[in-house]
C-alpha positions as CSV (number, residue, x, y, z in Angstrom):
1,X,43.7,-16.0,6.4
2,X,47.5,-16.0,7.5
3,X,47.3,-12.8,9.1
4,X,48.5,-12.5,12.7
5,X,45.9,-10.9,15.4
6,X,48.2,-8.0,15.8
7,X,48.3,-7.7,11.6
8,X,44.1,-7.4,11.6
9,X,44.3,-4.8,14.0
10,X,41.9,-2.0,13.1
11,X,43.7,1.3,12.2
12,X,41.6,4.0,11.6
13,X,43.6,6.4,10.2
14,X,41.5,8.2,7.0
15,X,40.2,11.7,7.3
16,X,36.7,11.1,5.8
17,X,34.3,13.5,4.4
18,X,32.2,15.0,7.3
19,X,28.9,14.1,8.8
20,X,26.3,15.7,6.5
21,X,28.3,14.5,3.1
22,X,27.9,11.4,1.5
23,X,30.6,10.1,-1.2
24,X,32.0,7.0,-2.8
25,X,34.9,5.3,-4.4
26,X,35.5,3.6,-7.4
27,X,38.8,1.0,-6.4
28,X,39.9,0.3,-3.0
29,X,43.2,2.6,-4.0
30,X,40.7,5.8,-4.0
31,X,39.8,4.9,-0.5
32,X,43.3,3.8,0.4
33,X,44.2,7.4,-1.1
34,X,41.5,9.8,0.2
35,X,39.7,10.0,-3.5
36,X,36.3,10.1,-2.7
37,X,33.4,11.5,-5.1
38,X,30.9,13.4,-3.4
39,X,27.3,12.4,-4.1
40,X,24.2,14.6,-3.5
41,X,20.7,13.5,-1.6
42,X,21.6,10.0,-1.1
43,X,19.5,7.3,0.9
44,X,20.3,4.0,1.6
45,X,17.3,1.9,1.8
46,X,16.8,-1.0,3.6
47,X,15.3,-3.9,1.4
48,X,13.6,-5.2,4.0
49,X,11.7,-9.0,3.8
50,X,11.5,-10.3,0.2
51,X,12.9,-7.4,-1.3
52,X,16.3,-8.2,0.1
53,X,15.4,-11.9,0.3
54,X,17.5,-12.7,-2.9
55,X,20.1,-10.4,-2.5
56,X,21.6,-12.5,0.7
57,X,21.7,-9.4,3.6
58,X,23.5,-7.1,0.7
59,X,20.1,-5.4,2.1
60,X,20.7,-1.4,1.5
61,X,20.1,0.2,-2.2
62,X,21.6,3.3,-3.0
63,X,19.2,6.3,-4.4
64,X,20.0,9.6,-5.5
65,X,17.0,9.9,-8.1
66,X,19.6,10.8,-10.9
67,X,19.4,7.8,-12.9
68,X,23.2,8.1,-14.1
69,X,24.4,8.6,-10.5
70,X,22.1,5.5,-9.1
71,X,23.7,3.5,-12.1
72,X,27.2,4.2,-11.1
73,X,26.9,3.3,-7.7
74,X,25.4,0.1,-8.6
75,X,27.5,-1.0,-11.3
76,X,31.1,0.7,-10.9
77,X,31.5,2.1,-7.1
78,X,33.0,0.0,-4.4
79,X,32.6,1.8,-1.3
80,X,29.9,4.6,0.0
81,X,30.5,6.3,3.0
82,X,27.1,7.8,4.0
83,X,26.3,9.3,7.7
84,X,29.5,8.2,9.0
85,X,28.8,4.4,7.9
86,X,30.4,2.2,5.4
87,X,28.9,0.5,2.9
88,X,30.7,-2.3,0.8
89,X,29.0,-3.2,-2.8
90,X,28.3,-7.1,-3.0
91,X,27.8,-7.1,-6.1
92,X,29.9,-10.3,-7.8
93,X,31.2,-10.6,-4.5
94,X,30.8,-14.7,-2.9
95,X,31.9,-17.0,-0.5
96,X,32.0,-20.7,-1.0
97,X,29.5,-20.5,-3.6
98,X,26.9,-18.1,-2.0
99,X,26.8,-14.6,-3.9
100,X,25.8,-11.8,-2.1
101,X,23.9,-9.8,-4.4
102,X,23.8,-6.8,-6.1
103,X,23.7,-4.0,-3.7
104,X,25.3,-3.3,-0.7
105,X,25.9,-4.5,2.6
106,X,27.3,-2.8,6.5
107,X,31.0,-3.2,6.7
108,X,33.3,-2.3,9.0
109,X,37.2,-1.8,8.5
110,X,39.9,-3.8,9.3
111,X,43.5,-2.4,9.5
112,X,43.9,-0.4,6.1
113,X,43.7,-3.7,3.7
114,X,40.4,-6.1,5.1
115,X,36.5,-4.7,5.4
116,X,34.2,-6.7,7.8
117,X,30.4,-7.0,6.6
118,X,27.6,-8.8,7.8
119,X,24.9,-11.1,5.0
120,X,23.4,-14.2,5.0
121,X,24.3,-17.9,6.2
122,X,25.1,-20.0,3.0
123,X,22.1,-22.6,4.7
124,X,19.6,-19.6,4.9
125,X,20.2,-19.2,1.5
126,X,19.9,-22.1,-0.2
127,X,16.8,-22.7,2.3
128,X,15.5,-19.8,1.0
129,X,16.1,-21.1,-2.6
130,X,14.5,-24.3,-1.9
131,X,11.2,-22.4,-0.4
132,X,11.2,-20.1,-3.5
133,X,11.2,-23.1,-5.8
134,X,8.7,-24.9,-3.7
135,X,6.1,-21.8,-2.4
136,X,6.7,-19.4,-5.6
137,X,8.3,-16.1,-5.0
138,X,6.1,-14.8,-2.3
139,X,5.8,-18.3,-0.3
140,X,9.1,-18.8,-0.2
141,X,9.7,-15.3,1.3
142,X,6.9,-15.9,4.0
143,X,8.8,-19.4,4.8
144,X,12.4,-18.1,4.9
145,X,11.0,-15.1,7.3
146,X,14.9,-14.0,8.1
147,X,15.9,-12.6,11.3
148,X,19.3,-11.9,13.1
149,X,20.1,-15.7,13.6
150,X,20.7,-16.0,10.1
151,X,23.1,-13.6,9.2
152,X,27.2,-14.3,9.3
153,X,30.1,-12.3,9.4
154,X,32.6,-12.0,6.4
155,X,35.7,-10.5,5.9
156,X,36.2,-8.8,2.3
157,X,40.0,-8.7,1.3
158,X,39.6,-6.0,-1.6
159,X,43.1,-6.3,-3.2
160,X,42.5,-10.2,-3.9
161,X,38.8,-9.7,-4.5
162,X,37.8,-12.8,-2.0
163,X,35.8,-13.3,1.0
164,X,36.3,-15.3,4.1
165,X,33.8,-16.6,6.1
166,X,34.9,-16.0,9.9
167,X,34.3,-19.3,11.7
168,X,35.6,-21.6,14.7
169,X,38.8,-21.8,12.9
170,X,39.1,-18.3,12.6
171,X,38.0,-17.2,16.2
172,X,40.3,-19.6,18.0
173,X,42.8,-18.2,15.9
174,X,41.5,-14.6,16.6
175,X,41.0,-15.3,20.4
176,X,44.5,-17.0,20.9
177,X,45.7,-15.6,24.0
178,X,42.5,-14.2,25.4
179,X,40.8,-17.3,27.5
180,X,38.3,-15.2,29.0
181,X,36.9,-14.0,25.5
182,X,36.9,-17.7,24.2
183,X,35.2,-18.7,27.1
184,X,32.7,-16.2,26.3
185,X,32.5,-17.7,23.0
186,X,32.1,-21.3,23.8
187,X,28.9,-20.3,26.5
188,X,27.1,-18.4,23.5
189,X,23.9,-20.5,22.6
190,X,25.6,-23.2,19.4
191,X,22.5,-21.5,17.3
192,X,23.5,-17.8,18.2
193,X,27.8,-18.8,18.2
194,X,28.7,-17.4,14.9
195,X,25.9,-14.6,14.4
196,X,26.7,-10.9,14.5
197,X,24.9,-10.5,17.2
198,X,27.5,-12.7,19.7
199,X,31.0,-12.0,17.7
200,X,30.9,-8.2,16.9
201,X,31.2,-7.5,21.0
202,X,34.2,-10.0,20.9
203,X,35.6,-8.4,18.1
204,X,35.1,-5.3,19.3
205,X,36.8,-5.7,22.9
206,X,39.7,-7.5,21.0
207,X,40.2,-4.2,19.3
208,X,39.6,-5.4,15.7
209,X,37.0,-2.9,14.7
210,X,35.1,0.5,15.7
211,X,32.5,0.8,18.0
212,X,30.4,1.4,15.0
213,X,30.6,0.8,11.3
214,X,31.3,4.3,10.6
215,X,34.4,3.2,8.5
């Protein structure tokens, strides 16, 4: 990722579809372009535990109960905006060899090209693969028990189709000029450095995405 900070700015500059609708978009140039295709009595639920064990934090599944309508927005849409939060599809999305799965994850935008979204560490999932193929299905969920500490943040760049994992390369390159942020960094607990939990404050105060992940 070449990008300057002042280049991953966040610019929040689309006039979305109001509270109550729900909508998505096909290609990243519908969202770019305001194209969204409204969707009636969605829900997003939460796979929680084993459920979204295997899908690597790509943890919420859309529902409509129209079976064409479900379809679509697991197969061919990209982006669902639903109560004024994003949602990016994972599906054949990966990072260094770790897919994501096949339904969608939380993202937030950056700037008008990059999406930020939170999943699974690559070593939670291959530890969870290893306790699946050791304790059976149910076992292995039991073993891998997820929680917040095992969850990463990626940046999605949609017009190249890849995802970047955001590490200690990219935060010192993120937090150049702001000592008192990487400060704040380097004091976070080494287990909790990299989690949502410690950067999405950071990234927030340096400006690089909403207070929420309402798009």
């Amino acid at each position: 990722m070449k990008e300057t900070l002042t280049t991953l700015l966040v610019v929040l500059v689309f006039s979305l579809p109001g509270k109550s609708q729900s909508s998505y978009c096909l290609t990243f140039a519908e969202y770019q372009s305001h194209q969204f295709h409204p969707v009636k009595n969605l829900r997003m639920e939460y796979r929680s535990g084993s459920k979204s064990l295997w899908n690597s934090g790509a943890s919420y599944k859309p529902l409509t109960g129209d079976k064409k309508t479900d379809k679509t927005l697991k197969k061919d849409a990209r982006f669902i905006v639903h109560h004024d939060s994003l949602y990016i599809n994972c599906r054949k999305l990966s990072c260094q060899g770790t897919y994501f799965g096949n339904w969608y994850a939380q993202a937030w935008l950056f700037h008008n090209e990059y999406f930020l979204f939170t999943a699974l560490s690559r070593e939670a999932v291959k530890e969870a693969a290893g306790a699946s193929f050791m304790f059976g299905f149910i076992g292995g969920a039991i073993a891998t028990a997820r929680n917040k500490d095992d969850f990463r943040c990626y940046i999605y760049y949609p017009n190249a189709g890849t995802v970047e994992l955001i590490n200690e390369q990219t935060m010192n390159r993120l937090l150049e000029g702001r000592p008192d942020l990487q400060q704040e960094l380097n004091k976070a607990n080494p287990q909790k450095r990299f989690t949502p939990e410690t950067l999405m404050p950071i990234l927030r105060r340096l400006g690089l995405i909403a207070n929420t992940n309402a798009y």
